[in-house]
C-alpha positions as CSV (number, residue, x, y, z in Angstrom):
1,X,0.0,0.0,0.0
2,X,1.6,3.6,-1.1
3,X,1.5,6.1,1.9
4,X,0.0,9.2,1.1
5,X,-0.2,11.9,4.0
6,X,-3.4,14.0,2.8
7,X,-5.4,16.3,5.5
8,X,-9.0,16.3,4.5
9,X,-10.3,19.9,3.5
10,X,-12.5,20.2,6.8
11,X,-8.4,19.9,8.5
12,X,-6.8,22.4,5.8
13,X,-6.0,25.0,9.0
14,X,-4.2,22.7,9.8
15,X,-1.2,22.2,7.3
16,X,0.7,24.7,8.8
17,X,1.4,22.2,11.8
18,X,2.1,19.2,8.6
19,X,6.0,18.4,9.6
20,X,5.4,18.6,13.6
21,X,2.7,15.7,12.4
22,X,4.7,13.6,10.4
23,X,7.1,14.0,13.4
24,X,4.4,12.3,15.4
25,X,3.8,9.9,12.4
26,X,7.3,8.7,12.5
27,X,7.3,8.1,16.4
28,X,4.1,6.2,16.1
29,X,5.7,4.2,13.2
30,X,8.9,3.3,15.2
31,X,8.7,3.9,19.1
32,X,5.2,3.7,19.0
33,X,5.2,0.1,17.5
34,X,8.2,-1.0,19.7
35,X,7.4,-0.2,22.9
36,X,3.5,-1.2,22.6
37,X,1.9,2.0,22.7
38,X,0.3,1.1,19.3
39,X,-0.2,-2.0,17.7
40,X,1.6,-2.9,14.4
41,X,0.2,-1.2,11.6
42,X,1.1,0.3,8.0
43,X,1.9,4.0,7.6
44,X,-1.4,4.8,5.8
45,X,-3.6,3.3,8.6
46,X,-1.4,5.2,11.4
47,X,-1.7,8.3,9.6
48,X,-5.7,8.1,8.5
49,X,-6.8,6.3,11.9
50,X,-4.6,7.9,14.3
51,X,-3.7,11.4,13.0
52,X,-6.7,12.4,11.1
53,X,-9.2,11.1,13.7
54,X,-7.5,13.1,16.1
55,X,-7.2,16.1,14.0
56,X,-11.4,16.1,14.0
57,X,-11.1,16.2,18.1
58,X,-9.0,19.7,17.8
59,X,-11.6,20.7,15.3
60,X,-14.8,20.2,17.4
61,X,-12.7,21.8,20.2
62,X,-12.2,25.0,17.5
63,X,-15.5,25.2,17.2
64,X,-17.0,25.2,20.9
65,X,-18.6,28.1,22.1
66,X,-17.0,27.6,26.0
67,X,-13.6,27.7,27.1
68,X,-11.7,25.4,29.6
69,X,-8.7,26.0,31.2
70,X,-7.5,22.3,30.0
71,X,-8.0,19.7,27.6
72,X,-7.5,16.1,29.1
73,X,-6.9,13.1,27.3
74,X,-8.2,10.1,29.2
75,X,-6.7,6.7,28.2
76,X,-4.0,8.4,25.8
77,X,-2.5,5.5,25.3
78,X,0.3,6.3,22.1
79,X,-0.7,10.2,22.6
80,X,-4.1,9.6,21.0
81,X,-5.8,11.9,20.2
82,X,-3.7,14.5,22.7
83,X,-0.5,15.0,20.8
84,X,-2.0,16.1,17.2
85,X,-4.9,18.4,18.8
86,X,-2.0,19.9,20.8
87,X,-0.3,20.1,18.2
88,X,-2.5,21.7,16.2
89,X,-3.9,23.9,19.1
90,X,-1.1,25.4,20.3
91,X,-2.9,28.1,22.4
92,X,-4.2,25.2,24.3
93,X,-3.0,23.6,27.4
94,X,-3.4,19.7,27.7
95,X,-3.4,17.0,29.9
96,X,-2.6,13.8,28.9
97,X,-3.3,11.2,31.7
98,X,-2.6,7.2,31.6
99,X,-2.8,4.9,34.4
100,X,0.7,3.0,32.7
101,X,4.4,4.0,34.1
102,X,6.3,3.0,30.4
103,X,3.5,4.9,28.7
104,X,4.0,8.0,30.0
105,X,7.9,7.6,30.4
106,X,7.3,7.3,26.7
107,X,4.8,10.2,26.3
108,X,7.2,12.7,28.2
109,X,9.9,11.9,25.7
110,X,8.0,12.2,22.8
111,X,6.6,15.4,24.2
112,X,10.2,16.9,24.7
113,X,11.4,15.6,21.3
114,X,8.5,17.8,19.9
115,X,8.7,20.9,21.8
116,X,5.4,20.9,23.0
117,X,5.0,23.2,25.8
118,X,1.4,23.4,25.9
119,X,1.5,19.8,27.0
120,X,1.6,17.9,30.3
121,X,1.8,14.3,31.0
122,X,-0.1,12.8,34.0
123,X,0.2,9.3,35.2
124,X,-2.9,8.9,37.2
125,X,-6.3,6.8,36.8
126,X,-8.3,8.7,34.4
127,X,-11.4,8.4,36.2
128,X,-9.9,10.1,39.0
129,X,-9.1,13.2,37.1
130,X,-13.0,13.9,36.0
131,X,-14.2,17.1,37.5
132,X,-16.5,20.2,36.7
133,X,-15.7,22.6,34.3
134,X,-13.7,20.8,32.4
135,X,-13.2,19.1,28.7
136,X,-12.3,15.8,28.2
137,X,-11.4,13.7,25.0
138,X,-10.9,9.9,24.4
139,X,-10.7,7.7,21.3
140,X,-10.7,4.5,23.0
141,X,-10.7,5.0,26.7
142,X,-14.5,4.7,27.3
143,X,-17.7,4.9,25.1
144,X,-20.5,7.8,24.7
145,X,-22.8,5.2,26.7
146,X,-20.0,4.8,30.1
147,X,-18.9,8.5,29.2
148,X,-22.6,9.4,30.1
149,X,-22.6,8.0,33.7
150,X,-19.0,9.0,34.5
151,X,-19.7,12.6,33.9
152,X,-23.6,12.9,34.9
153,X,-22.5,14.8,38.4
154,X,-19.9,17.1,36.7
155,X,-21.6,20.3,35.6
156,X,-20.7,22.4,32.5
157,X,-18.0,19.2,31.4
158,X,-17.9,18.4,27.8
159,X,-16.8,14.7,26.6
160,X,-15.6,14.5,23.4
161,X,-15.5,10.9,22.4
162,X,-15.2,8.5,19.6
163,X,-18.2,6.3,18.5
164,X,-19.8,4.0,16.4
165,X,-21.7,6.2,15.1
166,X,-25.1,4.4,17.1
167,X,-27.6,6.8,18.7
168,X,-27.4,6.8,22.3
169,X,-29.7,7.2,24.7
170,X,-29.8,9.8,26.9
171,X,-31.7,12.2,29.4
172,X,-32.3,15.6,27.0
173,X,-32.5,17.5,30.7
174,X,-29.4,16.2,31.6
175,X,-27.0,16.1,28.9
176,X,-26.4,17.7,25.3
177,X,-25.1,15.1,23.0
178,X,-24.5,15.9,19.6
179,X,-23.0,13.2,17.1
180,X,-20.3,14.0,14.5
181,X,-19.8,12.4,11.5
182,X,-16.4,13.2,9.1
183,X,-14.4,11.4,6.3
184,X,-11.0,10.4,7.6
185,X,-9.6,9.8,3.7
186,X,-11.6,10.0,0.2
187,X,-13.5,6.9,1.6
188,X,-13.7,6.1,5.3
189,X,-16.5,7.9,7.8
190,X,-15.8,8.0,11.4
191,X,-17.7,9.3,13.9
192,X,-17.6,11.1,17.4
193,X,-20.1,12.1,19.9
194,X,-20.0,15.9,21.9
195,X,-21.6,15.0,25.2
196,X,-22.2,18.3,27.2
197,X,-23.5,18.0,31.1
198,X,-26.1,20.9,31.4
């Protein structure tokens, strides 16, 4: 399969950030695979699955109307989907939490390699780290469904998540939840839910 690093036109704002992103790519590709932060996969797959879908989070975030003093990423895992919404958001300050030591040994390399400032590694249990007033993103951490009760008794929190793209069911007088749906390449639809806690 031919690797071929395109940014959908919903992500062109972010070209500017393109070799800090390849940068990531890279580190996925090699210390990403190695030391189990991500499992082994080709270069198009790491870039559409893993870069793009991340790149939707930051745009989402872009677009709310409310502002947070942080951004954590719960579950980060390989710096998914923190690193390229950090990247890409530089104004932004973010917390990347994981529960594992060598994950976050890794992450705090990977995050001086880069130069990313407006980035902060946490090893803690994400579900300790949910609080009000606060924003929260996850690609694989927890679903819309779980995200629902985690977050019911944290006012004015938003949870960005991914999904399946299946409606959920949930109290309108409780929560907001608005469903995303965006082409990660010239084929492929993802999808991610904006949960809100009113």
């Amino acid at each position: 399969m031919t690797f071929s690093p395109q940014i959908p036109h919903w992500g062109d704002a972010n070209n500017q950030f393109s070799e800090k992103l390849y940068k990531y790519h890279s580190w996925l590709l090699e210390t990403g695979i190695k030391n189990g932060l991500i499992s082994n996969k080709d270069p198009q797959f790491v870039w559409d699955e893993f870069i793009i879908h991340s790149l939707y989070f930051g745009k989402i975030i872009n677009e709310l109307d409310q502002t947070f003093d942080s951004v954590y990423d719960l579950g980060t895992g390989g710096g998914i989907p923190g690193i390229p919404v950090a990247i890409t958001n530089p104004k932004n300050q973010f917390r990347l939490v994981d529960i594992s030591e060598s994950r976050v040994f890794e992450l705090q390399r990977l995050k001086n390699i880069l130069n990313l400032n407006n980035v902060e590694i946490m090893q803690k249990d994400a579900r300790r780290v949910i609080s009000n007033n606060n924003l929260y993103i996850s690609r694989c951490y927890i679903s819309s469904k779980d995200a629902l009760e985690s977050i019911k008794e944290n006012k004015n929190t938003v949870y960005i998540v991914s999904s399946n793209g299946e409606k959920i069911e949930h109290d309108k007088n409780m929560f907001h939840v608005k469903q995303e749906n965006f082409t990660i390449n010239s084929t492929d639809i993802r999808h991610i839910d904006v949960i809100t806690v009113r």
